[in-house]
NUTOR-904591 format. One record per residue (C-alpha): residue number from 1; residue in three letters; chain; x, y, z. Coordinates in nm, 2 decimals. Each point is the difference from the previous one (the first is absolute). Layout:
<sites>
i:aa:ch:xx:yy:zz
NUM:ala:A:X:Y:Z
...
</sites>
This chain:
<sites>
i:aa:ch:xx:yy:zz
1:unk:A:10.92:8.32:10.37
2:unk:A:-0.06:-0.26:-0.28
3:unk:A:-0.08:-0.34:0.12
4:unk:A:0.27:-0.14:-0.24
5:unk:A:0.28:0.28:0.16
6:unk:A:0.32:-0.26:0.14
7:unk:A:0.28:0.17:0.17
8:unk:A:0.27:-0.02:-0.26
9:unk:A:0.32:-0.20:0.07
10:unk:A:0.30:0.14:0.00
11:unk:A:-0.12:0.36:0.13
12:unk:A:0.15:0.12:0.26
13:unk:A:-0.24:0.23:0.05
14:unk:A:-0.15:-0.29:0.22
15:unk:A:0.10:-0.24:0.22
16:unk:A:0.14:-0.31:-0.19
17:unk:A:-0.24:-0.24:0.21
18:unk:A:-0.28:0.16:-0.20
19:unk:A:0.12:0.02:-0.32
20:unk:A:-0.26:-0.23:-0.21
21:unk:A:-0.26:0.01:0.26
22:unk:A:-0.34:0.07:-0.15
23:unk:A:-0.11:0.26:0.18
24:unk:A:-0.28:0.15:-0.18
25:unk:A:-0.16:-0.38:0.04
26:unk:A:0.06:0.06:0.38
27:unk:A:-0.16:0.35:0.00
28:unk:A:-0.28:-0.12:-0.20
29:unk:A:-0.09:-0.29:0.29
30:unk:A:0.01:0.26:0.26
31:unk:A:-0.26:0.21:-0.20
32:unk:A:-0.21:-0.28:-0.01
33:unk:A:0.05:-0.09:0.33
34:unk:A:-0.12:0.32:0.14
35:unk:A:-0.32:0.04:-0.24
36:unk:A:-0.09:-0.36:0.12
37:unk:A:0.03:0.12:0.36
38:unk:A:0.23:-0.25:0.02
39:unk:A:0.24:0.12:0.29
40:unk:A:0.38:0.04:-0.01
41:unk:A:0.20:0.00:0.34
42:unk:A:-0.01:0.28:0.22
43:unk:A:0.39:-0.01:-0.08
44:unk:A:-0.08:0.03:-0.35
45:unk:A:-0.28:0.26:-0.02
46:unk:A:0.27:0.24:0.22
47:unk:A:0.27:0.00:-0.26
48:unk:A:-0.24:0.00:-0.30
49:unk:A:-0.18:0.34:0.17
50:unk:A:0.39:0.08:0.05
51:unk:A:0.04:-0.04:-0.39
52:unk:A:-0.29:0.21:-0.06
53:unk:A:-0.11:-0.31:-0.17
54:unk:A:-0.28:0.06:-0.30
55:unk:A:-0.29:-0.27:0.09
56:unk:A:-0.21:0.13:-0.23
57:unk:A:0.23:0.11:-0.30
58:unk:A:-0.32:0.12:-0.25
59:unk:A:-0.14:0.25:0.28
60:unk:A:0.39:0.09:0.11
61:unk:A:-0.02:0.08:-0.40
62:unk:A:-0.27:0.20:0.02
63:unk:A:0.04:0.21:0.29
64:unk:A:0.41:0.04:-0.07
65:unk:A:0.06:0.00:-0.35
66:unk:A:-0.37:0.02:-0.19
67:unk:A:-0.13:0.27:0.14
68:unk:A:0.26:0.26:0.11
69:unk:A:0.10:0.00:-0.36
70:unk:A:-0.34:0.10:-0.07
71:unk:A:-0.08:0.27:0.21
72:unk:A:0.39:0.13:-0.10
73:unk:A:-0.12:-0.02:-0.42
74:unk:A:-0.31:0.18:0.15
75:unk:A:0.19:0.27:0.14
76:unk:A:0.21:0.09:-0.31
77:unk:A:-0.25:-0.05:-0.24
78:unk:A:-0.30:0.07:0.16
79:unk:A:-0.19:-0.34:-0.14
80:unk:A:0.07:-0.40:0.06
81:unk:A:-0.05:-0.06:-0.39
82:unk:A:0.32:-0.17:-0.03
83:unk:A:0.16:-0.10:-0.33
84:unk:A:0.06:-0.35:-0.01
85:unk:A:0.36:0.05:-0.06
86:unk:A:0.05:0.18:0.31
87:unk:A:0.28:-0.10:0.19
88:unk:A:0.12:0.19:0.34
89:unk:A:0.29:0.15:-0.09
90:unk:A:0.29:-0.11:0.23
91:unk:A:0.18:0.19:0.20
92:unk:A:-0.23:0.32:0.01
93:unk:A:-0.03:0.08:0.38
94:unk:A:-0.36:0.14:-0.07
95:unk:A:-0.14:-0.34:-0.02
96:unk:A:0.07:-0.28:0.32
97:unk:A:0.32:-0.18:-0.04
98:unk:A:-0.23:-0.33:-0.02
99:unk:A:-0.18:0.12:-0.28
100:unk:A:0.24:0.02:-0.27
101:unk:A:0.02:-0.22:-0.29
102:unk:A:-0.36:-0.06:0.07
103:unk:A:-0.19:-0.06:-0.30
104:unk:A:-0.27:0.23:0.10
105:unk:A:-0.17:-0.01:-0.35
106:unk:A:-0.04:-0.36:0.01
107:unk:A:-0.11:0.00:0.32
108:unk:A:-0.31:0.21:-0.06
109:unk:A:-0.08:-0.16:-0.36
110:unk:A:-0.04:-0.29:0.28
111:unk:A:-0.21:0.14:0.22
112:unk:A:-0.27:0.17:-0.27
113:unk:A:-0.03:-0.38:-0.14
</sites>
């Protein structure tokens, strides 16, 4: 989630006592929190892990997004030398749902630099 993401008013999507609340600000301050072993309330830790609440958003990244769209270019085409306009195409089952859209290319130009 961006650091700049506010829950937009008017939405009903969302309860209206949160609409305009900064929220990405807030997740960002419980990142940092927890990488500076700062501790949250045992209350608080419970529903986060409830959440499945990303601590560590790079290595969530990584292990979630990064890499299982790697090893899934791998398997069709039987190299990781991605083009940097690679996308993962949305909607094709044989790539993990929380891979598509994933600017694969872009992410590898990345990496070799």
């Amino acid at each position: 989630m961006s650091i700049r993401f506010e829950v937009p008013s008017g939405d009903e999507r969302w309860p209206s006592v949160t609409w305009g609340y900064r929220l990405g600000k807030a997740v960002n301050q419980l990142r940092a929190k927890s990488k500076n072993k700062a501790r949250l309330s045992i209350g608080m830790e419970e529903e986060l892990d409830k959440l499945d609440f990303v601590y560590e958003f790079y290595q969530f990244k990584w292990d979630r997004i990064v890499l299982p769209a790697l090893r899934e270019f791998y398997r069709v085409n039987g190299h990781v030398d991605v083009p940097k306009s690679f996308v993962v195409p949305i909607g094709d089952e044989a790539w993990p749902k929380l891979t598509w859209g994933h600017r694969l290319g872009h992410t590898v130009v990345a990496i070799r630099d």
